[in-house]
Residue frames as a rotation matrix with the C-alpha (Angstrom) as fourth column:
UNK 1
0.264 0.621 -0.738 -142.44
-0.466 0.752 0.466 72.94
0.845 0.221 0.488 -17.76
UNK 2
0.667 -0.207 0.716 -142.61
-0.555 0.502 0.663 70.39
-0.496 -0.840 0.220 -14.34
UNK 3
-0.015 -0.223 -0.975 -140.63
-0.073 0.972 -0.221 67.91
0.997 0.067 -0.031 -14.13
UNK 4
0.762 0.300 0.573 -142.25
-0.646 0.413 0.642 65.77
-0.044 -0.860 0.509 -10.98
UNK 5
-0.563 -0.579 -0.590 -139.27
-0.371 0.815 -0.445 62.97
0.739 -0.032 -0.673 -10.29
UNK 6
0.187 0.802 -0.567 -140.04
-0.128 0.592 0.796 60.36
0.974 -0.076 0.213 -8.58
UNK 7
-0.579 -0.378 -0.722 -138.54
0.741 0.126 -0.660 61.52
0.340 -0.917 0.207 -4.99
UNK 8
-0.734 0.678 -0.032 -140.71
-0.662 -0.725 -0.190 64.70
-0.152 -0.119 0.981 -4.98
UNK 9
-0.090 0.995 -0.049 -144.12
-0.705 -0.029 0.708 62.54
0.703 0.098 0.704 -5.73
UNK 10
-0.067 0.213 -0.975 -143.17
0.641 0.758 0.122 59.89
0.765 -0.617 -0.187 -2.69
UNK 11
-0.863 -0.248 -0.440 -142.97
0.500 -0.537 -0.679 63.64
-0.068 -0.806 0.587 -0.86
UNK 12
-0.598 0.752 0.276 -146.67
-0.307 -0.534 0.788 64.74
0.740 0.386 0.550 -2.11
UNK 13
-0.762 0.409 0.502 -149.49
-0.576 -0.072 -0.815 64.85
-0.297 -0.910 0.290 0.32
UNK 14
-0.595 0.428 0.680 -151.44
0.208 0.899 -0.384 61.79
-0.776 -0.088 -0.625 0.66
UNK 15
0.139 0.913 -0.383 -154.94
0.084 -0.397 -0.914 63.32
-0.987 0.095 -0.132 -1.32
UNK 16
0.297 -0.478 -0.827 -152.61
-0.799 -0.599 0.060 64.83
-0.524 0.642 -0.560 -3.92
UNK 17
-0.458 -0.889 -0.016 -150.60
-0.757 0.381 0.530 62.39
-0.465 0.256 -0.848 -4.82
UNK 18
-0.279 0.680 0.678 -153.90
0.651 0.653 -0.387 59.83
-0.705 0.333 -0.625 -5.33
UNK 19
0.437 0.706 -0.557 -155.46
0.077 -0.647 -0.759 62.70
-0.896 0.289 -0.337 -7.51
UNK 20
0.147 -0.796 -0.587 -152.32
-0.883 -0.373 0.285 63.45
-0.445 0.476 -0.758 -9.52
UNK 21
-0.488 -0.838 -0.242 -151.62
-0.831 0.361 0.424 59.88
-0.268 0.408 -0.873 -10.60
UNK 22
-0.023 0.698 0.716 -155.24
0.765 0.473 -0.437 58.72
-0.644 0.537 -0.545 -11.33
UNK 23
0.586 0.624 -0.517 -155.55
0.098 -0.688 -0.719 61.25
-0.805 0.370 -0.464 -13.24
UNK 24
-0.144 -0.929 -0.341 -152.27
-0.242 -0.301 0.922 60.97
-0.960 0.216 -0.181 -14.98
UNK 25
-0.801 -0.027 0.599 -152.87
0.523 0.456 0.720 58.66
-0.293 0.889 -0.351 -18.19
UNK 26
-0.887 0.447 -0.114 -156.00
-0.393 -0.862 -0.321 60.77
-0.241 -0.240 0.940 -18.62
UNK 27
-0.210 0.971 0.117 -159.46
-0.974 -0.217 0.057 59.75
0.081 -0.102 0.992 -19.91
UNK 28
-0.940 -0.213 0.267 -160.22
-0.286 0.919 -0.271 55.93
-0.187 -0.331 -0.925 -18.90
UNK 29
-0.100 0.943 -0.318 -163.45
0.083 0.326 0.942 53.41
0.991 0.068 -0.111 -19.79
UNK 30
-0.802 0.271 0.533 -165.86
-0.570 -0.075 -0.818 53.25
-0.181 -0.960 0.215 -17.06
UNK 31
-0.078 0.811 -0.580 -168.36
-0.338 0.526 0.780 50.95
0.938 0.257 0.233 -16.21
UNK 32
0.000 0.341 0.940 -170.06
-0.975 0.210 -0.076 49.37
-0.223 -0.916 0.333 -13.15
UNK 33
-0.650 -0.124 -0.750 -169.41
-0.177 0.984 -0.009 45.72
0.739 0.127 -0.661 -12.34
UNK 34
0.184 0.920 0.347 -171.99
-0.891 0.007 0.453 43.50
0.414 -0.393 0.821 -11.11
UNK 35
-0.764 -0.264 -0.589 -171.58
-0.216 0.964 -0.152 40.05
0.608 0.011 -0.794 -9.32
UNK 36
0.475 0.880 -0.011 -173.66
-0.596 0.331 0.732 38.05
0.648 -0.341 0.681 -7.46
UNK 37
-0.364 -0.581 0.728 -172.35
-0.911 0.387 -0.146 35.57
-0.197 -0.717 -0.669 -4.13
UNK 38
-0.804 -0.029 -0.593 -172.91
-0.378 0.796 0.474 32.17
0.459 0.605 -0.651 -4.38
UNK 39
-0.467 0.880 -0.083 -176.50
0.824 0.399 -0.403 32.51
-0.321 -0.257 -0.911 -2.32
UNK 40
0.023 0.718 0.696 -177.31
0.884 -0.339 0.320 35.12
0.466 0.608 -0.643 -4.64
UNK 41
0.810 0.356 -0.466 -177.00
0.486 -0.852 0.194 38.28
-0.328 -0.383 -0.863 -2.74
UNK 42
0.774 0.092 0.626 -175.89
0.606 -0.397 -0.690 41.19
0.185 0.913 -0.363 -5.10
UNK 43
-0.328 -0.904 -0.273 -172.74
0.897 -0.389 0.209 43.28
-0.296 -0.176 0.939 -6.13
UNK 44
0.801 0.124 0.586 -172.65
0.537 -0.583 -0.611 46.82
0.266 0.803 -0.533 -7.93
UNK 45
0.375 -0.380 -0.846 -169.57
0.306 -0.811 0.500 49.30
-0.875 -0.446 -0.188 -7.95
UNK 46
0.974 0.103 -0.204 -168.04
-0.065 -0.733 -0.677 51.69
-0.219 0.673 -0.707 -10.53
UNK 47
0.267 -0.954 0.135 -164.86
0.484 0.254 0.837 50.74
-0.833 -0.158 0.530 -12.04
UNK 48
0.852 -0.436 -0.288 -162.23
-0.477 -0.422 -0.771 52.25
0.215 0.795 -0.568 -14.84
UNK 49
0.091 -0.565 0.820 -159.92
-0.686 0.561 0.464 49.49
-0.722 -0.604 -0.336 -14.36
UNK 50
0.473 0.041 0.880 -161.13
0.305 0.930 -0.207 47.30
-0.826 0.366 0.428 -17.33
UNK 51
-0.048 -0.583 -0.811 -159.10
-0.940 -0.249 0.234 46.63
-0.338 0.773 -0.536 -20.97
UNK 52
0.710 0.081 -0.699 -158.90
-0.676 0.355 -0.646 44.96
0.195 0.932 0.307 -24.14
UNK 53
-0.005 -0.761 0.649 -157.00
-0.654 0.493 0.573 41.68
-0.756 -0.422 -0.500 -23.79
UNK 54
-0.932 -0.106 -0.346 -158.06
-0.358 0.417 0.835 40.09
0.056 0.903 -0.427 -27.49
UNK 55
-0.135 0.848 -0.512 -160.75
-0.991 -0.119 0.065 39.39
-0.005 0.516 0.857 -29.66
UNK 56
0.573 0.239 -0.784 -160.03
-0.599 0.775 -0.202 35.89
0.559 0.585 0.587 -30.50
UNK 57
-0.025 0.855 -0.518 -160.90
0.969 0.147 0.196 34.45
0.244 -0.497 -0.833 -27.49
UNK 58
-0.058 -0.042 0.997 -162.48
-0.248 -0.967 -0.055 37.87
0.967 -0.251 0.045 -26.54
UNK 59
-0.121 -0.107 -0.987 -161.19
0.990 -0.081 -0.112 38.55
-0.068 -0.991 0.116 -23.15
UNK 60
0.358 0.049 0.932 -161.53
-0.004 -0.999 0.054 41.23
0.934 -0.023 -0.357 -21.46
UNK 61
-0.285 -0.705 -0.650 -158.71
0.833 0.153 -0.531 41.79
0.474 -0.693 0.544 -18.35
UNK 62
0.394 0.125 0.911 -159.37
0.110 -0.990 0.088 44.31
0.913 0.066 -0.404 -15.39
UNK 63
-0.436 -0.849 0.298 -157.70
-0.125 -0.271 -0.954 45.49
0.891 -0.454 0.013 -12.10
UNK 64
0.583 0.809 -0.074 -159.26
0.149 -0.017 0.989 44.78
0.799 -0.587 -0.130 -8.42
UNK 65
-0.028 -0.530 0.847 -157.88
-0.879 -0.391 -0.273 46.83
0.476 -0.752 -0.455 -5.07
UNK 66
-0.810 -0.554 -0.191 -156.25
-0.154 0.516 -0.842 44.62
0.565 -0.653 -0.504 -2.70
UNK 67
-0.174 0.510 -0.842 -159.18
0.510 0.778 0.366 42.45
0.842 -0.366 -0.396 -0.85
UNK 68
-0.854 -0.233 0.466 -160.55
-0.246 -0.608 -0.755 44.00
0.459 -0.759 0.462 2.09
UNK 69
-0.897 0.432 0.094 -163.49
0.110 0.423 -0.899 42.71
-0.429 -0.796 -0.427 4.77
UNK 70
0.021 1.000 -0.012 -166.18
0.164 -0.016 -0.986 44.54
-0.986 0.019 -0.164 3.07
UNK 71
-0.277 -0.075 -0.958 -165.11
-0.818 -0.505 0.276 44.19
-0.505 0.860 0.078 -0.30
UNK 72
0.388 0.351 0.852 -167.65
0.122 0.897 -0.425 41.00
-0.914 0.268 0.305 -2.02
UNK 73
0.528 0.681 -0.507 -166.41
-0.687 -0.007 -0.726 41.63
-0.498 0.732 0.464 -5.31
UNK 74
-0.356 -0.672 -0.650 -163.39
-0.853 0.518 -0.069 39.45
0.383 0.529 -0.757 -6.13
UNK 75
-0.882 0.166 0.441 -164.73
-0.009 0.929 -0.369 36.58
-0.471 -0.330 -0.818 -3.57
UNK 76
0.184 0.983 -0.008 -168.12
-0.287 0.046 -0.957 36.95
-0.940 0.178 0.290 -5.58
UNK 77
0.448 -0.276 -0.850 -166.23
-0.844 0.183 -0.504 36.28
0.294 0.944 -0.151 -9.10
UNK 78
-0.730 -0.630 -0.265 -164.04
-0.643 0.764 -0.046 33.65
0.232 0.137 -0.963 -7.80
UNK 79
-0.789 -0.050 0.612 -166.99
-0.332 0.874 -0.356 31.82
-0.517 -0.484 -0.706 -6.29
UNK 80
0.556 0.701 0.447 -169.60
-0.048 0.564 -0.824 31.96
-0.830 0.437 0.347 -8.97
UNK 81
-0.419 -0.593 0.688 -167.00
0.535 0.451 0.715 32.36
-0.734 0.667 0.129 -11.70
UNK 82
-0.230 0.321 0.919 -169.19
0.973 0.101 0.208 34.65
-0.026 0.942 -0.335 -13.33
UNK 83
-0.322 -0.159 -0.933 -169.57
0.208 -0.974 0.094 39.14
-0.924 -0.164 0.347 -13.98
UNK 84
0.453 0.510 0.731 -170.99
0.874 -0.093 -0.477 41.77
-0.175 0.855 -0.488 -15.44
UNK 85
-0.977 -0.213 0.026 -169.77
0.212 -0.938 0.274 45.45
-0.034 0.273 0.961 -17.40
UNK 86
0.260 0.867 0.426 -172.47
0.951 -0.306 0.043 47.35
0.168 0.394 -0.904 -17.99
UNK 87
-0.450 -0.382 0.807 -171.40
0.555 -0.828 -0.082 50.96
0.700 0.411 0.584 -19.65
UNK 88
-0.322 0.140 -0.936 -172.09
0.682 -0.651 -0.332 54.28
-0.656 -0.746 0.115 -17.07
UNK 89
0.067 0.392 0.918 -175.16
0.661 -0.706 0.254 57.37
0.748 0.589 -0.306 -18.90
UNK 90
-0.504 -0.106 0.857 -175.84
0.382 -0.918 0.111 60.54
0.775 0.383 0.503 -17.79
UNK 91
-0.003 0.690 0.724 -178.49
-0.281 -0.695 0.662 60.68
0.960 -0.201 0.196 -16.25
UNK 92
0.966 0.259 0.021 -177.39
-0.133 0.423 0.896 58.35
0.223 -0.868 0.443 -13.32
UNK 93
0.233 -0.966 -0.109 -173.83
0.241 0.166 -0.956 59.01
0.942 0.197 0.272 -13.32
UNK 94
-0.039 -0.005 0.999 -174.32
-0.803 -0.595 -0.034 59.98
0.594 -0.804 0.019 -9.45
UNK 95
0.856 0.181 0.485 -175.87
-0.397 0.830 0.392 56.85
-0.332 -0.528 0.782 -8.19
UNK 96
0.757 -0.636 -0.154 -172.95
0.231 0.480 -0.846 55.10
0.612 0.605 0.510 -10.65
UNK 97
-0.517 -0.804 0.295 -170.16
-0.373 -0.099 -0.923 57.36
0.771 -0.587 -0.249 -8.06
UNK 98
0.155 -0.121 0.981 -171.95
-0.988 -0.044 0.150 56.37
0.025 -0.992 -0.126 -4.86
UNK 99
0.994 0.033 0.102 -171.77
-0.064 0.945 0.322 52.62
-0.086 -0.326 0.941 -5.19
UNK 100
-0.176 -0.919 -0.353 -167.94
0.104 0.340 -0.935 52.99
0.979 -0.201 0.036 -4.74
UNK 101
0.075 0.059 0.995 -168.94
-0.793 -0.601 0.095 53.87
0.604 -0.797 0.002 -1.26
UNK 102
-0.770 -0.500 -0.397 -167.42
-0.260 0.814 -0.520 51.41
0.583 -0.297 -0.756 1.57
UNK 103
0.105 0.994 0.036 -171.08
-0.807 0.064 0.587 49.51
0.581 -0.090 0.809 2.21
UNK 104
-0.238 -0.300 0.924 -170.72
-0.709 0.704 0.046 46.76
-0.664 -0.644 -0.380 4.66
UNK 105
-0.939 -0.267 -0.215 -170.28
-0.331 0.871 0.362 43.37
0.091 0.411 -0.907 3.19
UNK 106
-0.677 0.736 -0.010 -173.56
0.691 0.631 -0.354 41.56
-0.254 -0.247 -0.935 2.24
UNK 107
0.243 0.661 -0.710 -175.59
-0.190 -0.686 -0.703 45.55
-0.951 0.305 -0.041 1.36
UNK 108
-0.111 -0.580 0.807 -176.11
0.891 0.302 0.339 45.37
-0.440 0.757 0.483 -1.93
UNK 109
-0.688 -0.642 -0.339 -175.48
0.339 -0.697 0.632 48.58
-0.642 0.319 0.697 -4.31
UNK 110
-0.779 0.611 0.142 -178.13
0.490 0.450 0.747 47.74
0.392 0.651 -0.650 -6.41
UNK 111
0.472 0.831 -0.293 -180.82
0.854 -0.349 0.387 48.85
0.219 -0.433 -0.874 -3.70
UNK 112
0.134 -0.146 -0.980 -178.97
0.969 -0.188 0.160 50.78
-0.207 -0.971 0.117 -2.20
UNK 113
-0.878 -0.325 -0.353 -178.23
0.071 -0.816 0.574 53.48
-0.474 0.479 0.739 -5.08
UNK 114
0.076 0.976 -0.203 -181.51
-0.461 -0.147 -0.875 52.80
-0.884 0.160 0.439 -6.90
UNK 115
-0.611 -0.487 -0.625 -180.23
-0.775 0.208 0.596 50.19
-0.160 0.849 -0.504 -9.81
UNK 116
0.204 0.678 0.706 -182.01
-0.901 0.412 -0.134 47.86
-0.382 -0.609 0.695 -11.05
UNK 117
-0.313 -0.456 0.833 -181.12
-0.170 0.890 0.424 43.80
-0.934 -0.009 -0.356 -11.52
UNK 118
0.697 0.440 -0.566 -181.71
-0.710 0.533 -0.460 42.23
0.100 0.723 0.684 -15.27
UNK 119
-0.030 -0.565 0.825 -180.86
-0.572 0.686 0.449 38.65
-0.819 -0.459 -0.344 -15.55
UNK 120
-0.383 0.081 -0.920 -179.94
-0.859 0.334 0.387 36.03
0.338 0.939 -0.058 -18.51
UNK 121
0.779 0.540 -0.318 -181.05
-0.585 0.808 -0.063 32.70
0.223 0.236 0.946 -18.74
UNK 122
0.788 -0.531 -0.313 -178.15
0.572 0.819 0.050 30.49
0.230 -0.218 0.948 -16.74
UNK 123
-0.082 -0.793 0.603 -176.22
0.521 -0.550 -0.653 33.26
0.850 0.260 0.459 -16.00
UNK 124
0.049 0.105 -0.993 -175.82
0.995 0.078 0.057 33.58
0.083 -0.991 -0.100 -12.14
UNK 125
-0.792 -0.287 -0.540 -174.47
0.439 -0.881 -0.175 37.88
-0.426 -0.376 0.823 -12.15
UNK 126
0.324 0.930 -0.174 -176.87
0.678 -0.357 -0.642 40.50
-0.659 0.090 -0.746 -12.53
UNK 127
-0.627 -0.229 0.744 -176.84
0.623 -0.721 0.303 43.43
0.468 0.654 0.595 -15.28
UNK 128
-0.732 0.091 -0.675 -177.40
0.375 -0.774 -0.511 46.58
-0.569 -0.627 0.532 -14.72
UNK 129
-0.460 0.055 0.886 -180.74
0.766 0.529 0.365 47.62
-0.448 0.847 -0.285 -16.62
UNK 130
0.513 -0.064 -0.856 -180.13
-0.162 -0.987 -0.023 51.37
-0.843 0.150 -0.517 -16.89
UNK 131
-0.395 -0.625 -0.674 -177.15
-0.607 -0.373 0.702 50.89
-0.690 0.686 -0.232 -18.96
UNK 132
0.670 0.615 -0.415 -177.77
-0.579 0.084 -0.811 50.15
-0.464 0.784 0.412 -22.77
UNK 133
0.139 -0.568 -0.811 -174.28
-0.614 0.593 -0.521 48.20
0.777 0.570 -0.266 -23.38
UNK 134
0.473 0.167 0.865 -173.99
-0.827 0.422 0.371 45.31
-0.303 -0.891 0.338 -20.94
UNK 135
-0.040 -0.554 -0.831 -171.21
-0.558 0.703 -0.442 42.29
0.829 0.446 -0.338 -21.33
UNK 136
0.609 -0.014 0.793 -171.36
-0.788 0.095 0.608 39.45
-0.084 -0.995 0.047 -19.24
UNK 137
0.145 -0.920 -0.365 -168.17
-0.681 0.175 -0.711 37.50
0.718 0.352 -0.601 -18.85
UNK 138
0.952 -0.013 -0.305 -167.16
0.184 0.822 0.540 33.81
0.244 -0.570 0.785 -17.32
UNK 139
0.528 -0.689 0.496 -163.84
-0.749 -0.102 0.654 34.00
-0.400 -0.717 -0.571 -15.04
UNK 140
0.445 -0.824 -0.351 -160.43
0.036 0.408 -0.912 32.51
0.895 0.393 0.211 -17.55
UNK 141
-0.112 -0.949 -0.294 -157.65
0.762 0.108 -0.638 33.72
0.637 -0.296 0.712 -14.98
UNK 142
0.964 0.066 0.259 -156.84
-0.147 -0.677 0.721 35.79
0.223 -0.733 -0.642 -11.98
UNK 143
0.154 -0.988 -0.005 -153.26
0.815 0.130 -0.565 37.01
0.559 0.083 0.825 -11.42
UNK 144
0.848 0.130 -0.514 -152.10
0.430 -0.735 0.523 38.34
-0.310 -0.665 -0.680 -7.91
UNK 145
0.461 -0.793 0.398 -149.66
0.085 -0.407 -0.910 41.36
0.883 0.453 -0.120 -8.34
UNK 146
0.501 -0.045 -0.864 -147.57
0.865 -0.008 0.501 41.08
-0.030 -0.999 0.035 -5.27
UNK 147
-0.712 -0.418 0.564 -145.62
0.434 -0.894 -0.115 44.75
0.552 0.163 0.818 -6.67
UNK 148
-0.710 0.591 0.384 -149.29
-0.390 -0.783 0.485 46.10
0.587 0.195 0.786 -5.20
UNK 149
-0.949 0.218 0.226 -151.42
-0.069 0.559 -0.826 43.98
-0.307 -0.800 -0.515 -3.80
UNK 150
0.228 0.933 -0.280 -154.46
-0.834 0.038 -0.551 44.06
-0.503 0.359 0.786 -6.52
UNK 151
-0.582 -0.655 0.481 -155.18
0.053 0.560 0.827 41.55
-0.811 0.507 -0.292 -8.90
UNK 152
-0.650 -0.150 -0.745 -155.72
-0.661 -0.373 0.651 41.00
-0.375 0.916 0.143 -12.40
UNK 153
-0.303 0.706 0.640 -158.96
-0.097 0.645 -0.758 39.29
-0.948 -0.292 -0.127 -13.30
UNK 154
-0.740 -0.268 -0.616 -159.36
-0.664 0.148 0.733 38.08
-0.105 0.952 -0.288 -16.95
UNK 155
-0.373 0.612 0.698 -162.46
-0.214 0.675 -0.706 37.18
-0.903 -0.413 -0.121 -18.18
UNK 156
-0.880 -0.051 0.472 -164.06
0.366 0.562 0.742 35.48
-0.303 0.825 -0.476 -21.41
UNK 157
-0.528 0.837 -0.145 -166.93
-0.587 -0.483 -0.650 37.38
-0.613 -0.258 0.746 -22.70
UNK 158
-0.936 0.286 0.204 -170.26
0.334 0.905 0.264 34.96
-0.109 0.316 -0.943 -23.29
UNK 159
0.361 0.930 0.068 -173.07
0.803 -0.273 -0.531 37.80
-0.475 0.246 -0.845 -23.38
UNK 160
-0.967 0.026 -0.253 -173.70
-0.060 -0.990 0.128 41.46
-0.248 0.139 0.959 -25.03
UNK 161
-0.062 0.997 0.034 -176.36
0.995 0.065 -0.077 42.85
-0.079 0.029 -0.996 -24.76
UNK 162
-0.547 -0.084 -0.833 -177.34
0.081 -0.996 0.047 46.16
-0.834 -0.042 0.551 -26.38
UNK 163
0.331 0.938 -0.105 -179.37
-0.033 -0.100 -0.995 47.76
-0.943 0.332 -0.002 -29.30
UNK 164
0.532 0.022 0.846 -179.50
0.819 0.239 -0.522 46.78
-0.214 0.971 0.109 -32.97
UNK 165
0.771 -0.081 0.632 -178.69
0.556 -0.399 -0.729 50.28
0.311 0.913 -0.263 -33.82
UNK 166
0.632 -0.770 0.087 -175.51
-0.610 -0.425 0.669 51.02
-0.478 -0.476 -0.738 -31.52
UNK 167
0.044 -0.832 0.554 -173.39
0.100 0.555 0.826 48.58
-0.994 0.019 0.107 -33.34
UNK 168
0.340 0.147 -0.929 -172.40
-0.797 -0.479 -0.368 49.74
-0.500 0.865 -0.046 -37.22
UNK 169
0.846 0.423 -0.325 -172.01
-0.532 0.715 -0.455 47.51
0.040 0.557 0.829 -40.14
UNK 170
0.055 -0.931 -0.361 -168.48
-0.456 0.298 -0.839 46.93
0.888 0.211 -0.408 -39.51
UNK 171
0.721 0.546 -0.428 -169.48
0.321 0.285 0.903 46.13
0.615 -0.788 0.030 -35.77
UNK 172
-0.721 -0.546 0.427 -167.82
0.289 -0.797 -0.530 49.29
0.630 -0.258 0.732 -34.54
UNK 173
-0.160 0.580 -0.799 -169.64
0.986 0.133 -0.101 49.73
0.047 -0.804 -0.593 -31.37
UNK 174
-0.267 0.096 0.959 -170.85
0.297 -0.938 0.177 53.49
0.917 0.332 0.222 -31.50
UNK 175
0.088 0.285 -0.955 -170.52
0.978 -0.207 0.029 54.67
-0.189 -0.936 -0.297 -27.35
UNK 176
-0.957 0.093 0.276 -170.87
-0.050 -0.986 0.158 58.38
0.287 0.138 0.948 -28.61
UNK 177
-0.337 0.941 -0.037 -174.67
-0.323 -0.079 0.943 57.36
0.884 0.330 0.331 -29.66
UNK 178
0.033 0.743 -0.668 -175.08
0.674 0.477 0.564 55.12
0.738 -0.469 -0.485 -26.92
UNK 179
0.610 0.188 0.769 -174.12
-0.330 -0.823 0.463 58.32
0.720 -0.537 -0.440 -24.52
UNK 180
0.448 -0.801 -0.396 -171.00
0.891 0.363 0.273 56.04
-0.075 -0.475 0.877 -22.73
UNK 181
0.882 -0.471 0.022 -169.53
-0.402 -0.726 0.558 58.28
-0.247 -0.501 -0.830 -19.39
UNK 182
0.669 -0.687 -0.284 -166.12
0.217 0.546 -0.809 58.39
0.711 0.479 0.514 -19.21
UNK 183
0.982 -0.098 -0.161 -163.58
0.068 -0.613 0.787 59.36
-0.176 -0.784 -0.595 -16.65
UNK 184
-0.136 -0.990 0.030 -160.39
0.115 -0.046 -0.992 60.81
0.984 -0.132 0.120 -15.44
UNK 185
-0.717 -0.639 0.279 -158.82
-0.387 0.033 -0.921 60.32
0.579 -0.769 -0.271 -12.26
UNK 186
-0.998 0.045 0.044 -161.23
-0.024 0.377 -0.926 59.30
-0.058 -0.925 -0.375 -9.35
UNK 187
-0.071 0.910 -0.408 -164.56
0.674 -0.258 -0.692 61.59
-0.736 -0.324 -0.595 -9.66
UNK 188
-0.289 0.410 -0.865 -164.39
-0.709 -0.699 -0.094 63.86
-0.643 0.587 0.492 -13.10
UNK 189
-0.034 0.121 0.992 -166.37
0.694 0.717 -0.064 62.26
-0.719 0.687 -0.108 -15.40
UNK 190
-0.443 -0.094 -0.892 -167.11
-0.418 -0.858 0.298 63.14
-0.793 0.505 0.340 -19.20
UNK 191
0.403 0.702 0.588 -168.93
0.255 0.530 -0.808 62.59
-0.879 0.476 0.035 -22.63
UNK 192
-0.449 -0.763 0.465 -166.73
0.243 0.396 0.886 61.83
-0.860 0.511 0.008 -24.94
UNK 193
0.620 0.784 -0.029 -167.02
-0.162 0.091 -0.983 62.68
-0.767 0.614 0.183 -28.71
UNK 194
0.489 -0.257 0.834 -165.93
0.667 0.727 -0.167 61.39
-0.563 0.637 0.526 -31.85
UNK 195
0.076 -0.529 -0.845 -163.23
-0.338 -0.811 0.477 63.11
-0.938 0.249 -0.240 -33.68
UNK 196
0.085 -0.279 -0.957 -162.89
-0.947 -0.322 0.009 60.96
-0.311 0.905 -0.291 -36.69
UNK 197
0.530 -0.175 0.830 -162.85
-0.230 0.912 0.340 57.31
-0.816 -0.371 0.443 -37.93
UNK 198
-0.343 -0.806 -0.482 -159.53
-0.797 -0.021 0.603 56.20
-0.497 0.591 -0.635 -39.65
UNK 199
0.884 0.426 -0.192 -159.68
-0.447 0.890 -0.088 53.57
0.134 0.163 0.977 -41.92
UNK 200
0.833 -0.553 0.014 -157.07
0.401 0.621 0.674 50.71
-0.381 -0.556 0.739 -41.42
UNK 201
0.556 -0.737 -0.383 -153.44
-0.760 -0.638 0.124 51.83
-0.336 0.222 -0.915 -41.56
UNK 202
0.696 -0.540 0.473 -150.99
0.708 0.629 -0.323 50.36
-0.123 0.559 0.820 -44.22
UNK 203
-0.306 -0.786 -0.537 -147.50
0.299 -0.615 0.730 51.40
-0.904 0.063 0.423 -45.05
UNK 204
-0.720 0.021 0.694 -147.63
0.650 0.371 0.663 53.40
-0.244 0.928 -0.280 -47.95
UNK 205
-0.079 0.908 0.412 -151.12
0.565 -0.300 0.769 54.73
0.821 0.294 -0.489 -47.91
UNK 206
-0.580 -0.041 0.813 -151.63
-0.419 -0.841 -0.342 58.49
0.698 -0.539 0.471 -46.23
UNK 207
-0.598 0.735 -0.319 -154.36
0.636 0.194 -0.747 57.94
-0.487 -0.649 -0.584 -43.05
UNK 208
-0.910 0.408 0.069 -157.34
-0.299 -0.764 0.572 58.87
0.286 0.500 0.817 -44.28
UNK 209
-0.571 0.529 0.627 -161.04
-0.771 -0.084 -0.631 58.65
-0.281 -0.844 0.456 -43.24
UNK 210
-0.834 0.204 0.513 -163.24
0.286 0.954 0.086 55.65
-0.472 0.218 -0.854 -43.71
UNK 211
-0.937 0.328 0.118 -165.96
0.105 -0.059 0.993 55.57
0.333 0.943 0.021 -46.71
UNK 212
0.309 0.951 -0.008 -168.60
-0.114 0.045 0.992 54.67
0.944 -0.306 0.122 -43.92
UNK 213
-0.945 -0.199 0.261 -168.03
-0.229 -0.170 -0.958 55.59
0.235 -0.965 0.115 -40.40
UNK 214
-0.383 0.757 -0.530 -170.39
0.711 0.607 0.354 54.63
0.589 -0.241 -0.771 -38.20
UNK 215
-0.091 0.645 0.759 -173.19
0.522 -0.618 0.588 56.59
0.848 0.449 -0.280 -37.11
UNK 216
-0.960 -0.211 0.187 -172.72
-0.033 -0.573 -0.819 59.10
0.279 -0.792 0.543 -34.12
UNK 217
-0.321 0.834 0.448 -176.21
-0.708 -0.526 0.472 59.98
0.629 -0.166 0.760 -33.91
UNK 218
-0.725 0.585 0.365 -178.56
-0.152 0.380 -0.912 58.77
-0.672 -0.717 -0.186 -30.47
């Protein structure tokens, strides 16, 4: 078996070493974040960065690289205060990798990959309206990491938007059915499937499956 310490990976070759240690924790959500600038001209890029931060207020907390000339998307959240998720399918999981490409500041992603804008009522960021789960979230907190130079953006979610029959009576969101990509490391993606829903764990009582799982099927 390896064992990589942690003087041998500061001796790995640039490429490697990025490959090797996105990839490490292995499969990660993905989604494409949308913002808007504060005269309206559009965001779009592909992230696996975002995570559960609690239900009650439901936040949701993700990671942004260190700021960079052409990068609108943190100065687009901080200045309308407002973002979208919006879940990565199949069939456009290409266009979904090129809008990480480094577009000059001001192009939006949107045109530029072939996405197209849906908007709410009072709700300045755009959704993406390929994808079929879509959260849009108001801006709680932002926390720079100075260990790194990214920071930690923490938002309050105030939309969802998806379909009557992706969400099961227990409101177990069902991203098998809806066909939610997934990745490891940089650029493999995947389509995830369900192995099993537990019901809730108590001492005491074996794990065992739930009476009504929600419904895999598309």
């Amino acid at each position: 078996m390896l064992n990589i310490q942690s003087e041998q990976i500061a001796q790995l070759q640039k490429p490697y070493r990025i490959s090797l240690i996105n990839s490490l924790i292995g499969y990660r959500s993905l989604n494409m974040l949308g913002t808007a600038s504060g005269s309206g001209i559009t965001n779009l890029c592909i992230i696996s960065s975002a995570f559960h931060l609690g239900a009650n207020p439901p936040l949701i907390g993700l990671v942004i690289r260190p700021e960079r000339e052409h990068n609108d998307t943190l100065r687009n959240i901080k200045a309308t205060g407002q973002y979208t998720l919006n879940n990565v399918l199949p069939e456009w999981y290409m266009q979904a990798h090129q809008t990480s490409a480094s577009y000059p500041s001001g192009v939006s992603e949107f045109d530029a990959c072939g996405f197209h804008k849906h908007y709410v009522k009072d709700f300045k960021a755009p959704f993406v309206k390929e994808s079929n789960i879509r959260i849009g979230l108001e801006l709680r907190e932002t926390i720079d990491m100075e260990i790194n130079g990214t920071t930690i953006v923490i938002g309050e979610i105030v939309h969802i938007l998806t379909e009557d029959h992706l969400i099961a009576t227990d409101g177990t969101l069902a991203h098998s059915a809806a066909k939610t990509l997934t990745v490891a490391g940089l650029d493999t993606y995947y389509l995830p499937y369900p192995v099993g829903q537990l019901a809730y764990a108590k001492p005491g009582i074996e794990p065992h499956l739930q009476e009504d799982p929600i419904n895999v099927q598309s």
